[in-house]
N, C-alpha and C positions, 0 to 999 in steps of 0.2 A: 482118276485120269492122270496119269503120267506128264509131270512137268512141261517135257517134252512136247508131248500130244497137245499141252492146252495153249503153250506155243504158239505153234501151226495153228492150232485154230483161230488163235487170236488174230494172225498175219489174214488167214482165208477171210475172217470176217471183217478186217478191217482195210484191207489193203486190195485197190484194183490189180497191180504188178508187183506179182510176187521176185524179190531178189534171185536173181538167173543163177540155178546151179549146173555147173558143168557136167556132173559126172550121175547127180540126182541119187545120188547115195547116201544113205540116213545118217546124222550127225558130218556131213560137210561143212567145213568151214566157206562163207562165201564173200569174198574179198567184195567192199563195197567203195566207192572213191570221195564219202563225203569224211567230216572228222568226226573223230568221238564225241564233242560237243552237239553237233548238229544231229547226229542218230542221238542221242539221249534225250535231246528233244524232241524230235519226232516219235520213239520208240512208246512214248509216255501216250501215245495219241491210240494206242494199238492195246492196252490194255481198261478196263472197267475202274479207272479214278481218276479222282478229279484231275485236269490236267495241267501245266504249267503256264502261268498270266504272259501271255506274247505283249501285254504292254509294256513289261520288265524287260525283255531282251533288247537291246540295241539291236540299230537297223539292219545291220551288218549281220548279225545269228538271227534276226526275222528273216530275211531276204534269202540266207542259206537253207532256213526251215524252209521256207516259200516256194525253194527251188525244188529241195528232195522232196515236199507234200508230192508238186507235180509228176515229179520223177516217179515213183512209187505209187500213184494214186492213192494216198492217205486223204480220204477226202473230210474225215472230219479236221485234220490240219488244215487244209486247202482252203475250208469255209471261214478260219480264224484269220488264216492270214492272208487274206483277200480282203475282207474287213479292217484288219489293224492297217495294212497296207493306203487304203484309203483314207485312213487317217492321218496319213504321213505323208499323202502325196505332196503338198506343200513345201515341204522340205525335202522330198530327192524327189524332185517329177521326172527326171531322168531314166533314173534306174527303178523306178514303177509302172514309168511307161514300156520301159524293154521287157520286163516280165509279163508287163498288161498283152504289150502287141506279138510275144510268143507264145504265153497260153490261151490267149483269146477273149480274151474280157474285155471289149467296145467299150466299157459303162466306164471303165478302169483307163483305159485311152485317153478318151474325153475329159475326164478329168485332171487327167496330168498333162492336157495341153497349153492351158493358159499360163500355166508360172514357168514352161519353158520357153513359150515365145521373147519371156523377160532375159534370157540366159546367152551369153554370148556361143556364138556359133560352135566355137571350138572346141569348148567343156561339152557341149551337146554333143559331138558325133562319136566322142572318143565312147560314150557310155551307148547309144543307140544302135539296134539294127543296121545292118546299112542299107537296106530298103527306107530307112527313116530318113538315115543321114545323109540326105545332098543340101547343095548349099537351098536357103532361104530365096535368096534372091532368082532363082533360075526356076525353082520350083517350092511354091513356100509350103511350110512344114504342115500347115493347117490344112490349107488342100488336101493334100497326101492324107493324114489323118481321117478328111471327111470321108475321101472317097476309099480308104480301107477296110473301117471300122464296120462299113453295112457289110462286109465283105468275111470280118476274121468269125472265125467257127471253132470248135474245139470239138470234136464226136470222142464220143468215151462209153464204150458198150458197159452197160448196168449188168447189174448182178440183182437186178428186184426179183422177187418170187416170181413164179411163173406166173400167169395171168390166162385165163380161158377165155377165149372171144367172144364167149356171150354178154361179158360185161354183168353187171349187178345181179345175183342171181336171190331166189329166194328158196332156201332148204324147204323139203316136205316137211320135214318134222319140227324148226323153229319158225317159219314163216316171217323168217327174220331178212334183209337185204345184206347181203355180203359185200366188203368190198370191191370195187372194181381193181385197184392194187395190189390187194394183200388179196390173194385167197388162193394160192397155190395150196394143190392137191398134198402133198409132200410134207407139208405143215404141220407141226405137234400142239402147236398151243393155238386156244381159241379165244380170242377177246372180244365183248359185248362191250361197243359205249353205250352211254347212258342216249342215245338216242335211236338205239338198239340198230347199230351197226356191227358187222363180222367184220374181224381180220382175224386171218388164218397166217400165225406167224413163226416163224423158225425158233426152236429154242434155242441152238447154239450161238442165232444172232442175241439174241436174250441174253444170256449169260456172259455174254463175250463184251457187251457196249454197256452194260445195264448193271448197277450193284443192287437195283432191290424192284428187277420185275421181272415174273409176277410179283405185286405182294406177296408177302409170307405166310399169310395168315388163308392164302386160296390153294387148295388142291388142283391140279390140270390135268390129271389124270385120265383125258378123252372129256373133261368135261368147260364147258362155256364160263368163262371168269368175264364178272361183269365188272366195269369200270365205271367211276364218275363222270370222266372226261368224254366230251360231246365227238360225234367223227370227224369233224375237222380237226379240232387239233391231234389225235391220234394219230390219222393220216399223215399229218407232218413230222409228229412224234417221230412216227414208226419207220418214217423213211431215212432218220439219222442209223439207224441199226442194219443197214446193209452198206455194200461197196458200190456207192455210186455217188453221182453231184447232188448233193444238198440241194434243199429250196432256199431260196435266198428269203432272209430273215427282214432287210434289209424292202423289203416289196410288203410284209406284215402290216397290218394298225396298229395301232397302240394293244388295243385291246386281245389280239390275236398272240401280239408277242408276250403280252403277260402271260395269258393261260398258258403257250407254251412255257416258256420258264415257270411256271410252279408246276406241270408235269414233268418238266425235267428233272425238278429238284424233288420230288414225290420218287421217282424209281428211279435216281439215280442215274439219268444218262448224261456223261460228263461232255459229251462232245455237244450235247445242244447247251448244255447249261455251263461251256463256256463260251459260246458264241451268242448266247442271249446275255450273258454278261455286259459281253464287249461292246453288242447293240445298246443296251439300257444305260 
């Protein structure tokens, strides 16, 4: 496949909004408004390796990454830095709260309420919304907050396989239960957990998130690759390999986020195995 081509694919499969070209003419240059710092960060998020530690960047190149994840729906960026962000809120509850209350994260809100109620008015309005920013005293800011938060939303049309309305189906010939998620028709590759679950999944998502799945040692050739890993984690596995919002890691047990991370770390999908890093 031509450098070119696997490009494009990488962008198709990892990115909700692809960079607008004007003229849609092959090899266009297409002028974007962040800096070359921040696309080198994010770009790293679009290709199958490990990616670069958002606990290393200052907050200033996280909150830029944070911004183009959005912008672009990079959503395995998005789930890193939603997480580090959280981590930080402490220290800028301000400008965590502005990006919380325009991409829609309540959970991310709430959090960065209390260390600004400690913050003098004035440093607060200069960085907030101005939906946020009226004075405290007329109308206090925690108010506002409660009664937004049930309120803010984010809708972001998925890119998951297609899905048939019948829900779980069982083949005539493996009498196996197929996913209700994964089991688009269109599908080239077929995976058996070990608790003989189907998902019917894209190859190009494969090779595009993934540096070593399938194993190497399985043919797919129209035929069933069975796995060790039970359908629940799979199911979560499987859903870092498309362009849509992540499950949140962060809602996991203990026990659920390990098995993830050592599947991660088993086939190589750098986008969960670094945000079960940043969990762990």
């Amino acid at each position: 496949m031509p450098q070119s081509e696997r490009q494009m694919r990488n962008l198709k499969t990892h990115v909700g909004l692809l960079p607008p070209s004007k003229s849609g003419a092959k090899g266009e240059t297409v002028s974007l408004t962040e800096d070359a710092s921040t696309l080198e960060n994010l770009f790293r998020y679009v290709y199958p390796q490990r990616h670069s530690d958002v606990d290393l960047l200052t907050f200033e190149d996280l909150y830029k990454l944070a911004e183009a994840a959005e912008k672009y729906e990079v959503f395995s960026a998005i789930s890193v830095c939603k997480m580090r962000l959280k981590q930080v809120v402490e220290q800028r509850p301000a400008e965590v709260l502005a990006y919380a209350y325009k991409h829609g994260y309540p959970e991310i809100v709430r959090l960065a309420v209390s260390p600004l109620l400690d913050l003098p008015l004035d440093e607060v309005v200069t960085i907030l919304p101005a939906r946020l920013a009226v004075p405290w005293e007329s109308y206090p800011l925690r108010q506002i907050l409660e009664e937004d938060t049930d309120e803010i939303s984010h809708s972001v049309p998925t890119q998951m396989p297609q899905t048939t309305p019948q829900g779980p189906q069982r083949p005539q010939n493996l009498q196996l239960v197929v996913s209700e998620k994964f089991n688009a028709s269109d599908a080239d590759v077929i995976f058996k957990s070990s608790d003989d679950v189907l998902f019917h999944i894209h190859r190009k998502n494969l090779e595009a998130h993934a540096g070593a799945f399938p194993p190497s040692e399985f043919s797919t050739n129209g035929e069933v690759v069975s796995l060790t890993e039970d359908a629940s984690i799979l199911e979560k596995l499987f859903q870092y390999i498309y362009p849509q919002r992540h499950p949140d890691i962060e809602l996991m047990d203990h026990e659920d986020l390990y098995k993830l991370a050592e599947a991660a770390e088993k086939y190589e999908v750098f986008g969960v195995i670094a945000l079960c890093k940043t969990r762990i």
